[in-house]
N, C-alpha and C positions, 0 to 999 in steps of 0.2 A: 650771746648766751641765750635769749632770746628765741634765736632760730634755733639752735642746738637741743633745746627743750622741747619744741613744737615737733622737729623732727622725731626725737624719744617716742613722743607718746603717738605719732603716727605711727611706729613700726610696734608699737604693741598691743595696738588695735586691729593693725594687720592679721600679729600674729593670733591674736585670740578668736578672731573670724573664721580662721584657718584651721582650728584646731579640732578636733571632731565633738561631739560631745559627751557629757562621762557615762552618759544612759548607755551609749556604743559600745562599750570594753567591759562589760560586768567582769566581775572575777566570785567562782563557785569551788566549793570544795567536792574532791572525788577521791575515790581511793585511789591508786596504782597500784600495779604488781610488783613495782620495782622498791616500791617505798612503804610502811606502811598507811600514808597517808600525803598528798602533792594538793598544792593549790595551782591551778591550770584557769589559766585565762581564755573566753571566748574569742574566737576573730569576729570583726564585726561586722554585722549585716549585710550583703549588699545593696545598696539603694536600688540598683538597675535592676527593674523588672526583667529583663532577658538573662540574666545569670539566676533567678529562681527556678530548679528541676519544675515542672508543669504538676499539680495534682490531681492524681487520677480520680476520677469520681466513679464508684461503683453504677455497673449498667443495672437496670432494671430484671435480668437475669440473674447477674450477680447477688441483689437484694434478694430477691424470691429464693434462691437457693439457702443463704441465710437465714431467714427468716423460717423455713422450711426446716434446715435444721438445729436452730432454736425450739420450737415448736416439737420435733423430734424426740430432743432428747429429756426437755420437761415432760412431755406423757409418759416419755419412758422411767424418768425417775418416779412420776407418780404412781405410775403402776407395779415399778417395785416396791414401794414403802408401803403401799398397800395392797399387797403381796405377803410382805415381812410383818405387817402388826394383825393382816387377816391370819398367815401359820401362826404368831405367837400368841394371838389370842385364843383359836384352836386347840395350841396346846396348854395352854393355862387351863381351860373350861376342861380339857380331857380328864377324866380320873387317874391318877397318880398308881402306878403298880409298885407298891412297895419290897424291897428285897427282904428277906427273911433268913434266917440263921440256919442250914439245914439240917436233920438229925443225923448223929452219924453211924451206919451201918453195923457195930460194934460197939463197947463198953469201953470209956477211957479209959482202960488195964487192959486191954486186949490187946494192943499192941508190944506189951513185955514182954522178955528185955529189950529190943531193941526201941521201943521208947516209952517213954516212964509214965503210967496213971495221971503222974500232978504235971506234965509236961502236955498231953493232952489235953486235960482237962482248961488249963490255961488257954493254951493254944486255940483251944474249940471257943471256950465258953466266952473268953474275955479279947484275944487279938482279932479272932472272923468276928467275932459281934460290933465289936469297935469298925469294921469295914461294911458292915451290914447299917450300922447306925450312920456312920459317917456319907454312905449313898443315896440314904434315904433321906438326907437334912438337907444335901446339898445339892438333892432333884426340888423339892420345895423351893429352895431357895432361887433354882434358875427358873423355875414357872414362875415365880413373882416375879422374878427381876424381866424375863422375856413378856409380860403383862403387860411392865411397866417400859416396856425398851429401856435397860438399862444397859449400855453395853458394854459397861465399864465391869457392874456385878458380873454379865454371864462371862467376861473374859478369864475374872480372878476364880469363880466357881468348876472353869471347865476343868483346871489342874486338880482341885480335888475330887472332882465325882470322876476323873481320868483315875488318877489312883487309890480311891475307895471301890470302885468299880470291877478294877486288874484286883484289888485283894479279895474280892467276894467270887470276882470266878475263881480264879490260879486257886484260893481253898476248894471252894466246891468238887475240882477237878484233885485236887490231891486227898482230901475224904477216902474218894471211891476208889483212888491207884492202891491204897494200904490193903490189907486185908491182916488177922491174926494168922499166926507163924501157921500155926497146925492146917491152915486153908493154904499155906504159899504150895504151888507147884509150877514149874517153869512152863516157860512159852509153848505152845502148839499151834499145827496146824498154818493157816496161809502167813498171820506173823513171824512165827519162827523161820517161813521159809521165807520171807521178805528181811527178817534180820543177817541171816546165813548172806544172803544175797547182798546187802547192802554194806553188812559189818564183816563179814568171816566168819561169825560164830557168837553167839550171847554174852559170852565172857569178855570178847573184844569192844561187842558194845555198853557192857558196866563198866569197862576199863575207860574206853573215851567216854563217855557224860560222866563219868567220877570226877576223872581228871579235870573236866570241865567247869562242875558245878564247885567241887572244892577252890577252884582257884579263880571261882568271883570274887571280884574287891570290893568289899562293904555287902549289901544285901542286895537278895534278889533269887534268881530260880534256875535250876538247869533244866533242860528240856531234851522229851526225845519226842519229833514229830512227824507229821505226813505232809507232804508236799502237794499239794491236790493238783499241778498242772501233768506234775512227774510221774506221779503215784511212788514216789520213794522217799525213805525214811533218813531222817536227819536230824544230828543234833545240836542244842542251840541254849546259850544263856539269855536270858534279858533280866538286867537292873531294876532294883526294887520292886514293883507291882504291877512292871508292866507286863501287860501277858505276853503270849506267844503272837507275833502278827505274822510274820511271815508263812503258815501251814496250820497243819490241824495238829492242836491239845492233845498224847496222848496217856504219857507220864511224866509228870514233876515232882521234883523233888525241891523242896522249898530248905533255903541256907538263910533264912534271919534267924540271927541269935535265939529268938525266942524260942527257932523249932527247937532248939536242943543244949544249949546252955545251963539246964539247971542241969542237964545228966552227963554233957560230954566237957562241961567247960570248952575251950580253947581249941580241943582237938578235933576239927571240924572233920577231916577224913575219916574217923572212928565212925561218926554219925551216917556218914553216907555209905560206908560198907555196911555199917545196921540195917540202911533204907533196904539191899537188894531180899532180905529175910524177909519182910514182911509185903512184896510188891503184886499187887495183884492183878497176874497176867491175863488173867480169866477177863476184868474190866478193861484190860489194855486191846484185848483183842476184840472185844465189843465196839470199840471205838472207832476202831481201825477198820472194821470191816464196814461200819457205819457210815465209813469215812472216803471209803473206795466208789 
């Protein structure tokens, strides 16, 4: 019994000798693609210095090139940031041009019947002003905030002086396209013959931007413009306030409810066959020749 024991504990000193140690076999967690999540075991080390790949040591060319462009691209960021707070300080200290409400070349009854004294009046005194105020708060606002490198303020600022901006021209530009009834006389001269040419005829061109401007969805403007690489006339919506980008401004006709809801209600095409009575070609062709 005796030996049978001494035997035992021989072969389990053996075996524990033998066994690797548990530093060897760590076990780590990873994701997998297969699973949302697998525990994966490492293989373990090998002792034998000749199964380690050799580590490459960077040459002293290699270093300098690094180092080099380290060095690189720090001067380069410093000289952009100081770049960026030298322009936005510039334009903090610059004086501020504020937008202003413009007068409009007529009486707000001037344009009846086709549009109403108290619909003007609105329209001028209180919806362009509200965009004249709204450009002028929210230029203040990015001079401080560009002072202060904010870049969070000038991100949320750029969408409103974007569309207080589109509303203070797109008026400015539709003021001067009106004229009262007794001044309207149709198109002449290089326009007319650039509409004939482009449309078929003046009638074909009210017929497309009617159709056009009537049948924006929600607000916004219809357009008739110049192409400045073509030199040809095209016409064109854009949503809410934003201007014309693609060519040159040279009649709009503006479809938010406000232009015309207290006089036409609901019936939006009433208003825009109103607009071609009062449109003044005389400014349209100023423009256009301004424009060539």
């Amino acid at each position: 019994f005796s030996r049978r024991r001494e035997q035992a504990s021989e072969t389990c000193l053996t075996l524990k000798s033998n066994s690797p140690p548990s530093s060897a076999r760590p076990v780590r967690f990873r994701p997998s693609q297969q699973e949302p999540a697998a525990f994966l075991e490492e293989e373990a080390p090998s002792s034998d210095p000749e199964d380690s790949p050799p580590q490459q040591q960077p040459t002293m060319a290699t270093s300098s090139l690094l180092t080099a462009g380290r060095s690189a691209c720090k001067s380069l960021l410093q000289q952009t940031q100081k770049s960026f707070l030298s322009s936005s300080a510039a334009a903090a200290s610059a004086p501020l041009v504020a937008a202003k409400l413009p007068d409009l070349p007529y009486d707000y009854a001037a344009l009846e019947p086709a549009i109403s004294g108290e619909i003007m009046e609105l329209h001028h005194s209180k919806h362009h002003q509200a965009y004249v105020n709204g450009i002028n708060a929210a230029s203040e606002q990015m001079l401080d905030a560009q002072a202060k490198g904010d870049f969070a303020a000038m991100s949320k600022l750029t969408k409103a002086i974007n569309f207080n901006a589109g509303g203070h021209l797109n008026h400015s530009i539709f003021w001067t396209n009106l004229c009262p009834k007794r001044d309207y006389r149709p198109p002449e001269g290089k326009l007319l013959a650039k509409i004939n040419e482009n449309f078929g005829s003046l009638d074909n061109l009210q017929k497309q931007l009617s159709a056009m401007t009537v049948g924006v969805q929600g607000s916004g403007w219809g357009w008739l413009g110049l192409d400045r690489d073509t030199k040809q006339l095209f016409v064109q919506t854009m949503p809410n306030q934003d201007p014309l980008s693609c060519g040159v401004p040279l009649l709009g006709i503006d479809i938010w409810e406000h232009a015309y809801y207290l006089q036409y209600k609901n019936v939006r095409p009433d208003y825009v066959k109103a607009i071609w009575e009062i449109v003044n070609w005389k400014n349209i062709e100023e423009r256009y020749e301004a424009a060539l």
